[in-house]
Every structure is written in C-alpha cells, then in structure tokens.
C-alpha positions as CSV (number, residue, x, y, z in Angstrom):
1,X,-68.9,51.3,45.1
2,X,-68.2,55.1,46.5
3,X,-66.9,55.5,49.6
4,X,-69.7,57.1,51.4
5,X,-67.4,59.5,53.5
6,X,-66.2,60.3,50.0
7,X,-69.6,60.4,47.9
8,X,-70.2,64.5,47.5
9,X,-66.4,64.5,46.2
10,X,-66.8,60.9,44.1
11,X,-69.9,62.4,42.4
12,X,-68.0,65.9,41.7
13,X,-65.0,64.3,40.1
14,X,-67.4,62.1,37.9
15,X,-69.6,65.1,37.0
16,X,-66.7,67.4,35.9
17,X,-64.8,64.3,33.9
18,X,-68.6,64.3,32.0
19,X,-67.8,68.1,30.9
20,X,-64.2,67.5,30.6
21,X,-65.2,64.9,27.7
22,X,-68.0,67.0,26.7
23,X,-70.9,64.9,27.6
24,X,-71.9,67.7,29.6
25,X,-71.5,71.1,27.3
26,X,-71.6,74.8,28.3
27,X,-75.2,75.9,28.1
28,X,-76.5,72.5,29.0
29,X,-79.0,72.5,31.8
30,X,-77.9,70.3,34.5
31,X,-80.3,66.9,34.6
32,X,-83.0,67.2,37.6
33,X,-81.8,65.9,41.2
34,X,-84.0,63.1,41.0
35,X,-82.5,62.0,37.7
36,X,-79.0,62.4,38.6
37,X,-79.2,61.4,42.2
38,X,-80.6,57.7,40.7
39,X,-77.9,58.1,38.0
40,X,-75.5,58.2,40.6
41,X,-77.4,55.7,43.0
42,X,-76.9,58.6,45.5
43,X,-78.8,60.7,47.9
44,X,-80.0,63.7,46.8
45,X,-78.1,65.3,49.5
46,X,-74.9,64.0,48.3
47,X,-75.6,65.6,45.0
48,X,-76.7,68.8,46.4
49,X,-73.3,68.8,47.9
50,X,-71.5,67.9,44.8
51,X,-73.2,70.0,42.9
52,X,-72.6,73.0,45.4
53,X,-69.0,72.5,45.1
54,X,-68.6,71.9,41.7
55,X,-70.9,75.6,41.9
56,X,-68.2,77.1,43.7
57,X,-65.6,76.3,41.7
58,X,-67.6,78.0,38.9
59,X,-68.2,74.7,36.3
60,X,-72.0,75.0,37.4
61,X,-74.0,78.5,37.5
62,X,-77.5,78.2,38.7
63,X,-80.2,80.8,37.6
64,X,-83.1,81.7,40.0
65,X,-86.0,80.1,38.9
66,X,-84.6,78.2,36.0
67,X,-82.2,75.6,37.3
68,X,-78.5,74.9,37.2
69,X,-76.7,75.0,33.8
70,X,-73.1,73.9,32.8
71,X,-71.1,77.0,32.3
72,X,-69.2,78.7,29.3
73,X,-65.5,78.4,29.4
74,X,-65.7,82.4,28.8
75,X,-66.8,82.8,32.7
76,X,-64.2,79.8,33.8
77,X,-61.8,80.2,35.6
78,X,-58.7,81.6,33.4
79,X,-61.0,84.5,32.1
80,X,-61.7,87.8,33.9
81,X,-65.0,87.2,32.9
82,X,-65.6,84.8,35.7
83,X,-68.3,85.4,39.0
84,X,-67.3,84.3,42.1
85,X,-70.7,81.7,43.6
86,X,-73.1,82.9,46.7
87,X,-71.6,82.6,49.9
88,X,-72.9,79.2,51.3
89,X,-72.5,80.2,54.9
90,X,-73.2,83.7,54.7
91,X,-76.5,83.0,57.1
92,X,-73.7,82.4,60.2
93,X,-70.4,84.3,58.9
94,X,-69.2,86.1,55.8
95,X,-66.7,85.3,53.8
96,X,-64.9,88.1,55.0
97,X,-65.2,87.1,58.9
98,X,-63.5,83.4,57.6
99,X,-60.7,85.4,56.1
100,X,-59.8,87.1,58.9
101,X,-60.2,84.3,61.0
102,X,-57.9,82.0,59.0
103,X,-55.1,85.2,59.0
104,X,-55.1,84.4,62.4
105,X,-55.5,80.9,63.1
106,X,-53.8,79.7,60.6
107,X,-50.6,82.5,60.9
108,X,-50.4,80.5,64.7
109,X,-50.8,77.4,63.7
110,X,-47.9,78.0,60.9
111,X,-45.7,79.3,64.1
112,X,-46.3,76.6,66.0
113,X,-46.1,73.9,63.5
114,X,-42.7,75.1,62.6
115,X,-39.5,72.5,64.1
116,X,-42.5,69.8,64.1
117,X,-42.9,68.7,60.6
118,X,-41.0,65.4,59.7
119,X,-39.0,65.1,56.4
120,X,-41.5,63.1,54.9
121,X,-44.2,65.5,55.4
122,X,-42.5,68.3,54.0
123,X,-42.2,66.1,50.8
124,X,-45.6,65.6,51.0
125,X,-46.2,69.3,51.3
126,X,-43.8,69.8,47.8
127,X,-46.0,67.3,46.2
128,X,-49.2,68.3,46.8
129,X,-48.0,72.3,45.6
130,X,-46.7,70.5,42.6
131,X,-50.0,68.8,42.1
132,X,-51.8,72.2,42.4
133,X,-49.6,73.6,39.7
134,X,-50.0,70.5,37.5
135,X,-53.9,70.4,37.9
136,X,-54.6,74.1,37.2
137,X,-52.7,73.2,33.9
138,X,-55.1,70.0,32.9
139,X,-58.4,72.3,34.6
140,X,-58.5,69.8,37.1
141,X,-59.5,72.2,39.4
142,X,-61.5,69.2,42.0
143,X,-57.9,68.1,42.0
144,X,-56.0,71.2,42.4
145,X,-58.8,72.7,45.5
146,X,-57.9,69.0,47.2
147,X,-54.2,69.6,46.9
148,X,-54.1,72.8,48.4
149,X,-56.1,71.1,51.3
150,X,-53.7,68.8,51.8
151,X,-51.0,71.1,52.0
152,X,-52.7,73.4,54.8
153,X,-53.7,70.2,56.9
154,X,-50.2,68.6,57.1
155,X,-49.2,72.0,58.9
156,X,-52.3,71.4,61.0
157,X,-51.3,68.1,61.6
158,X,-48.2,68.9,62.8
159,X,-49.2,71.9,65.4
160,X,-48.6,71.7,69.3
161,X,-51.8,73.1,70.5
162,X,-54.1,70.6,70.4
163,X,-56.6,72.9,71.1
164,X,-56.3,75.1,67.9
165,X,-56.4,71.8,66.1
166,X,-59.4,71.1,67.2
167,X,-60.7,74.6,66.2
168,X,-59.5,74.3,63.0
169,X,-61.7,71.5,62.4
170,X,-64.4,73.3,63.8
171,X,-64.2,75.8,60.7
172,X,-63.1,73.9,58.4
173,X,-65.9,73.2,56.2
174,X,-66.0,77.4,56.0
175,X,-62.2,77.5,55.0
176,X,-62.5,74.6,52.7
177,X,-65.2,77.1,50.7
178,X,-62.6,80.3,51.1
179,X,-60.1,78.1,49.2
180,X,-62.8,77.2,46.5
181,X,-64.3,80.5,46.4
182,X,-62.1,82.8,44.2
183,X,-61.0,80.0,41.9
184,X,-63.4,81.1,39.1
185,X,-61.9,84.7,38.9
186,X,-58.3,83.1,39.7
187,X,-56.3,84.3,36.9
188,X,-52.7,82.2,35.9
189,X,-50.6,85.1,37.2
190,X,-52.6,84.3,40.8
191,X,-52.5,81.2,40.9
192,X,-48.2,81.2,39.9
193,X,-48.1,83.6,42.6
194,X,-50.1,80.6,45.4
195,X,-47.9,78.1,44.1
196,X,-44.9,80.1,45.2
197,X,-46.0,81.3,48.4
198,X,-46.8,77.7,49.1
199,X,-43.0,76.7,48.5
200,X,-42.1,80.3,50.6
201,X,-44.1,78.2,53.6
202,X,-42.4,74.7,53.0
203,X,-39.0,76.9,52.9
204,X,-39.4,78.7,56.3
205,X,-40.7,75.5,58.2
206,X,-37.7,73.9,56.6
207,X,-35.7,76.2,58.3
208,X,-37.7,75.8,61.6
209,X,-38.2,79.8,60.9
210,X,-41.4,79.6,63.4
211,X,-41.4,83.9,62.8
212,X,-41.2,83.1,58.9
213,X,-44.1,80.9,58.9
214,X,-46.4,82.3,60.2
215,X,-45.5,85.7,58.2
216,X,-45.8,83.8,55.0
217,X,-49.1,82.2,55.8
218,X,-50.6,85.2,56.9
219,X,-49.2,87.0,53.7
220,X,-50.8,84.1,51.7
221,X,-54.1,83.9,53.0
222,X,-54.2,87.9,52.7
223,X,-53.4,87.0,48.9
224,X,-56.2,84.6,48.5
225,X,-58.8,87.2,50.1
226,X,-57.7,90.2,47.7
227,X,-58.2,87.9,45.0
228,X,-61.5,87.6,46.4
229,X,-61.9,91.3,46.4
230,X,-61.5,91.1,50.3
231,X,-58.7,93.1,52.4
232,X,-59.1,91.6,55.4
C-alpha cells in the first residue's frame, strides 16, 4: 500500500524503474491518465504530479497536442542535448525570482544554522552528498534530486529563526523544482562540481564558520542558477 503523503514520489520511482528496465522505451508514448492512474490504483492528481516531476527531471517530454512520450537518452541528462521543462510556477514567480530568493534565504539560514548542527546530522549531511554522487552514477536521478533535499533541510532544521523556517516551507515546493529543474542539461563536470560544494558547506558548519556558510551556500545556489542559464 503507498503511503499517501508519499504517492506522487511512490508512483515516480515506480514509473522510472519501468524505463530503467526498459518496459517503458524512449519514443514510447506515455499510457493515458486514466489508464495509468487505475494501473497505479491512484488519483489522477497523484499521477499528474508524478508525472510532472518525473517531466522536470527530463525522463518525460510532453508535445502540445500529442501527449507525453518517454524520452531519448540523447536529450537526458548527461548530454548537451538536453531541454530544461516549462516553469510550473511561472503563473506566480519565475524561476529566476526563486533563485534569487533562495541566494538569500538560504545564505541566512546557512549563517545561522552554523554552531547548531549535531554530529549526527552532519553525518547525515555526508551521506546524503554521497548518495547524490552514487545515484547520478546508476541515473537514479528521483534518488539523487531527494538527496540533495535532504541535505538542504537538515541545515533548515537546524536554524535559530523560527521564522525563516517557516518561510522556507512556504517556498518550498518552488525550490524543490529549482533543484529538479537544470538536472536534464546537468553535465558530470556540474554535477562533480555540486557534490563538492556540498562537502565545502558540511566543512564550514563543521567549523562553526557562520561567515563560511553562508558564502558557500550562496556561491552554490549561484552555481545551480548559471547552470540553469540564470545569473541571479
């Protein structure tokens, strides 16, 4: 039985193991909602969600007027070739306005998580960079878009302004989709480059280096933007 606060992701994972495996092939048009949603034994606004996502992260292009297809490993994600998805939110804020808001939220939360974080969370924060690493190896990207999430919400969680947690969550649905958004044009070079800035984090909260953190965040998220074609 999915968890239902977990269906969108459950359904995603499951969908991407079937082209994984090949059940699912480049070119082949994606089954109707209907069809897939009783597959599943889901809503069909689970599935729009999974489907969404698994859009995003550029396994799934859909064509105006035709439907949504399974794409060619030519436009995934280790080619130059790839296309970055529409902007889901682009009828309140672009893409560009969440970047620049995550520069600065997330630079202050960095400072202020820094002298806060437990041992144990800072493994945690180790693993979960490792896990990146190990999943954009395998093209687990579901897996390795969930692992960078985890890393930047154990800094949340460990922040002394409550209210700037609480605006985090606020937005976070719009940063989730910044740190899915460029994986499809996300080269191996770029993505060795987030893996290390996400160990130059872990090193300067280590160091209760509340100035360091919140540099290297910044610098990070800026990284992720230009990637995105952004210079926020």
């Amino acid at each position: 039985m999915l968890n239902k606060t977990l269906v969108p992701q459950s359904v995603a994972r499951e969908i991407q193991t079937m082209i994984q495996k090949g059940v699912l092939k480049p070119g082949d048009k994606v089954p109707s909602q209907r069809e897939f949603a009783q597959k599943f034994g889901i809503s069909r606004a689970s599935l729009r969600e999974a489907l969404l996502t698994l859009e995003t992260l550029g396994l799934i292009k859909t064509e105006a007027g035709r439907g949504s297809f399974i794409s060619s490993p030519s436009s995934g994600m280790n080619g130059n070739s790839g296309h970055m998805a529409p902007w889901r939110y682009s009828d309140s804020y672009s893409v560009f306005d969440v970047f620049q808001t995550r520069i600065l939220l997330e630079g202050e939360i960095a400072r202020l998580s820094a002298g806060r974080l437990t041992q144990l969370q800072l493994e945690k924060m180790e693993t979960a960079t490792r896990t990146m690493e190990e999943c954009w190896s395998s093209q687990d990207l579901l897996a390795n878009v969930e692992a960078d999430l985890e890393f930047h919400a154990i800094i949340v969680s460990a922040c002394s302004n409550a209210m700037l947690k609480a605006l985090y969550q606020t937005v976070r649905d719009q940063v989730t989709e910044t740190q899915r958004q460029p994986i499809p044009i996300t080269d191996p070079k770029r993505m060795s480059e987030s893996i290390a800035e996400h160990r130059r984090i872990i090193a300067a909260l280590s160091a209760n280096d509340a100035g360091a953190a919140r540099q290297e965040m910044e610098n990070h998220i800026r990284n992720t933007a230009r990637c995105a074609g952004l210079l926020p």
